[in-house]
N, C-alpha and C positions, 0 to 999 in steps of 0.2 A: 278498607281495613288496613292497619299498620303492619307495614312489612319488619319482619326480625333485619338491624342490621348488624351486616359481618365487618370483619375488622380485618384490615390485611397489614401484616407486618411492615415495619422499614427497616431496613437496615442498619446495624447501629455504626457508629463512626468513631474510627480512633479513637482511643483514648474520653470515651464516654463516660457521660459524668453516672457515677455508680451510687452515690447516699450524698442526702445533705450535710453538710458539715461546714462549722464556721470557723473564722481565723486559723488555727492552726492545728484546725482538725477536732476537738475537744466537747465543741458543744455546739446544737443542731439550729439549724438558720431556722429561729424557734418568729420572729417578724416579720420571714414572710409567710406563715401558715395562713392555710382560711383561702379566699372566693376571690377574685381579682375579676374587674369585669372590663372590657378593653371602651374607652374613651376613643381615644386617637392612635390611628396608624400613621407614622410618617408625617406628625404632623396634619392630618386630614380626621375630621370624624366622620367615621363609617356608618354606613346605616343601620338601626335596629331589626336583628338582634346580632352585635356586631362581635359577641365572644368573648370568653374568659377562662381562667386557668385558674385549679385549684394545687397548692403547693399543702405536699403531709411531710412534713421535716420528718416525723418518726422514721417513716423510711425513706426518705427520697424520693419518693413520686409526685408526679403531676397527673393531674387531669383537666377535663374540660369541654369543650365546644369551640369550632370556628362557628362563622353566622350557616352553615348548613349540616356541620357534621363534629363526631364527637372523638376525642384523643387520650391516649393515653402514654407514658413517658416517663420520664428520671430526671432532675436534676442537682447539680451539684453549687454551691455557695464557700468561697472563700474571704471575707474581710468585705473590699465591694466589689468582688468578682462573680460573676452569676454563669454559668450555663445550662443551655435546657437542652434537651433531647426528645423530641415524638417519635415514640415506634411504634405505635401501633394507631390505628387511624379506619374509622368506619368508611364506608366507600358511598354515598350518596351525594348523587351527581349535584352539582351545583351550578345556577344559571346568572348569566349578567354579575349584576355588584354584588349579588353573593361570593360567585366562582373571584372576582376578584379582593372581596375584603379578606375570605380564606388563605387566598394566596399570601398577600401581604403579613395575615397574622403568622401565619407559618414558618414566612421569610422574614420575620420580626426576631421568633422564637430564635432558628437558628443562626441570627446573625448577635444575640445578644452576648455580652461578655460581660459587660457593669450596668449596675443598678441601684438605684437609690428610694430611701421611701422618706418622703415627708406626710405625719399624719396618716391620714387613710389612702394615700395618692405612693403610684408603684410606676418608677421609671425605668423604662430594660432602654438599653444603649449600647452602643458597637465598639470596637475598639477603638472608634475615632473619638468617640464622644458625641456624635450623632445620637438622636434621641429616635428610636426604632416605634415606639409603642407608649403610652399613658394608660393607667388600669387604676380602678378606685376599687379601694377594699369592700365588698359587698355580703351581708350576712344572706346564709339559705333562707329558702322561704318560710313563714311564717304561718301556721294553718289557721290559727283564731288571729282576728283582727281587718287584714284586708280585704277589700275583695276584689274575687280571683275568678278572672275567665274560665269556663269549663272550655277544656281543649279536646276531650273527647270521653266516648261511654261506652260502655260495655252493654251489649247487645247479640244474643244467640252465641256467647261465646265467646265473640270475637271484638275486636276495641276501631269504633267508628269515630271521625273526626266530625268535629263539630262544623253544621257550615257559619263558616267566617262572619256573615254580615246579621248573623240573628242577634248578637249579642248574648249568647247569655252567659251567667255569671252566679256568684252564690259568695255569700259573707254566711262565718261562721264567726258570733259573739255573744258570750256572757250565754252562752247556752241557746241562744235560739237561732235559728237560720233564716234567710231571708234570699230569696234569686230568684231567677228567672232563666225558663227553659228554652227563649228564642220564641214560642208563641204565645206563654205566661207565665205569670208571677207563680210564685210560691211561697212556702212559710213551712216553717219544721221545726226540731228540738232536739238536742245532741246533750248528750255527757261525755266529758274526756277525762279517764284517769291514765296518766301517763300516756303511751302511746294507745290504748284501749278505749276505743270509739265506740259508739252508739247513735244512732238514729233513729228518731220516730216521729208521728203523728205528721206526715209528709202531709200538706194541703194544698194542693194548686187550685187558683182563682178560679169559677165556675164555669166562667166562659173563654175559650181559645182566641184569640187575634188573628185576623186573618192570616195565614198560612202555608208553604206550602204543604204535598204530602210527606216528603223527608221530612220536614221542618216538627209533622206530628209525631210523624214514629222517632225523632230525637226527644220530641215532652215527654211522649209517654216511656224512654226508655233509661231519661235522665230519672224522674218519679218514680221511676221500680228500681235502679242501681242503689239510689241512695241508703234505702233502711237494709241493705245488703253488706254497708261497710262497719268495719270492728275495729279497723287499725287503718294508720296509714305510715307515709313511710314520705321522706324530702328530701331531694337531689339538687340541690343547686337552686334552679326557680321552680321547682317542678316538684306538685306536692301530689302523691296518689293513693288517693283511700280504695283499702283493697277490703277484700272479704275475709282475709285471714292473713296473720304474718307471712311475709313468702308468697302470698295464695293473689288468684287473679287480681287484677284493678280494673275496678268498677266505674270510676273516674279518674283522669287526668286533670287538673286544675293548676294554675301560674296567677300571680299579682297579676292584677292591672298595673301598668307603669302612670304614676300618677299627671 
């Protein structure tokens, strides 16, 4: 089951950058808003899922993900002057090239001072002119169209991970669904007015693929979550059709990376 994570402060530093603002103060670093998703550290590409930062000019915040854990922060823009600030920061441990591309992004962030965007491409760089970090402009996810790994389901309550090697997955288009639960196939029919979902006529294939027993009790609990979702709601890659606004999530699901 998914543990709640907590978030432990940081300390803010001198002279912290407090609201976006560009040139001479007047009007909000409105180019870099939206999804940044990290390319290259240091010149090296990191491995997936290697992190990104979301910039809200309305008020100067950031947020985001390193490749293990999720942040949150301030920063400020002047002409091509950029700095950023993490204070607050979830605490999940991080192992090998995780614990180090974290590192790196983190020490990307606070070493940046200038930056430049060509197109959808977001360069943070040091005082030196050292280039820290490469980030391509990336939109949220998209619930009709691709499809998208189920990463985990709601069962007895509580939100169980999907095991990893089953594959499964689920496309929602033009109204009808099609995926698969890790032991089979299925087939289903949705309406979406705004964000107001609907599910029905769930059909999984007759017969199961050999199996383990986890593997059954995820078909049978992905096949009872779905006609349970109304709405969902998108975080970044991260789309979760819940049972009510607000109200549990039934499913967790992400793009495939293609």
């Amino acid at each position: 089951m998914a543990a709640a994570l907590a978030f432990t402060h940081l300390a803010a530093a001198p002279g912290a950058a407090g609201g976006a603002r560009d040139g001479a103060g007047s009007s909000p670093a409105i180019h870099l808003s939206g999804r940044w998703t990290v390319n290259t550290l240091l010149g090296q590409a990191p491995a997936t899922p290697a992190g990104d930062i979301t910039f809200d000019p309305a008020n100067g915040s950031i947020g985001g993900a390193t490749a293990c854990n999720f942040f949150h922060g301030v920063f400020k823009t002047a002409g091509g002057i950029l700095t950023i600030e993490v204070r607050r920061m979830t605490r999940r441990a991080c192992i090998g090239s995780a614990a180090e591309h974290e590192s790196a992004f983190l020490e990307a962030m606070k070493k940046t001072s200038a930056y430049r965007i060509d197109a959808d491409r977001l360069v943070l760089a040091a005082t030196d002119g050292a280039v820290l970090a490469e980030l391509t402009h990336t939109p949220d996810a998209s619930l009709e169209g691709p499809l998208h790994k189920i990463v985990s389901y709601l069962k007895d309550g509580g939100l169980y991970s999907i095991r990893a090697e089953t594959g499964a997955a689920i496309t929602l288009r033009d109204g009808q669904i099609e995926g698969n639960t890790g032991c089979r196939p299925f087939t289903a029919h949705y309406t979406l007015k705004g964000d107001a979902l609907s599910i029905g006529g769930v059909t999984p294939a007759q017969t199961l693929a050999p199996c383990s027993e986890d593997t059954r009790d995820q078909d049978a609990s992905i096949l009872a979550a779905l006609p349970e979702a109304t709405t969902y709601d998108t975080s970044r890659n991260l789309i979760r059709l819940l049972k009510e606004p607000g109200g549990a999530a039934v499913l967790w699901i992400t793009p495939e990376m293609p």
